[in-house]
Structure formats: C-alpha cells, structure tokens
N, C-alpha and C positions, 0 to 999 in steps of 0.2 A: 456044505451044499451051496453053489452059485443059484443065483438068480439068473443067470444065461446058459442056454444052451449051446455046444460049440457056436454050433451056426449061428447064434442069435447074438453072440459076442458084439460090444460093440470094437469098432477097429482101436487100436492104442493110440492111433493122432485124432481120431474125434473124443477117446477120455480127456490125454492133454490137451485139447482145446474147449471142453468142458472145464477143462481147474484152468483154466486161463481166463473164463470168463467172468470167473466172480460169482459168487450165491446171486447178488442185485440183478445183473445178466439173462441168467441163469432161470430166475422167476419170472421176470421180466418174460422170456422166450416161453415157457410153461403157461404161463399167463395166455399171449397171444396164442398157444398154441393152441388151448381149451377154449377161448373166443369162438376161432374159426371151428373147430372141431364141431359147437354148438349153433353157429350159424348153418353149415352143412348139414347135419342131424336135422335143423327144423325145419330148412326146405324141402330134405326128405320125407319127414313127417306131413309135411303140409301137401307135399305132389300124393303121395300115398293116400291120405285122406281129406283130400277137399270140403269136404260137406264140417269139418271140425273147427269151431272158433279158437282165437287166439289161447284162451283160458285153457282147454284142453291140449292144443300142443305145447305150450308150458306145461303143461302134468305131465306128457308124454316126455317130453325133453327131460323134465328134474326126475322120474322115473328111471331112463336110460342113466345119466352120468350117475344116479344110485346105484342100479341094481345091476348095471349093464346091460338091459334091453328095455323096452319101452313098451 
C-alpha cells in the first residue's frame, strides 16, 4: 500500500533532491515549515476571533497541530 496516490506522487527529482539533502537539511526545512504553517494558523485564529486573548489562541493553535482542527 503507498502512501501516495498517483497524483499525489511526489515527482522522482524532488525524492533525489530530498536524499541529497541530508536528514539535518531535511528537519531543518520541516522545522521552518511548521514555524510558518503556525504563524499563518494564529493570524487566522486571531482575524476569526478578535475578542480571544493570547492564552486561548495558544489552545486554539496546540489544538489544531493535535487534532487537526482547532
């Protein structure tokens, strides 16, 4: 059983440039990726519900990257 569907395949020269990068790389890029992912999220959260203090779009935020919704 794959983990991709045709279409969702990644292309063969973005795998080899995946193992080109190195695991270190690799997190590194994973890392930054869930940064921004989490920056975006909390703006959303925050434009959405104005009236909510910091403390609560933290719950809303560590919610989402859990359960995948918020």
């Amino acid at each position: 059983m794959s983990l991709y569907s045709e279409t969702d395949r990644p292309d063969p020269q973005q795998i080899a440039a995946w193992r080109r990068m190195g695991g270190v790389r690799r997190t590194e890029l994973a890392t930054r990726l869930r940064e921004q992912t989490a920056a975006v999220k909390r703006d959303s959260l925050m434009g959405k519900n104005p009236d909510w203090n910091e403390v609560e779009v933290a719950e809303a935020l560590a919610r989402y990257f859990l359960r995948g919704h918020a």
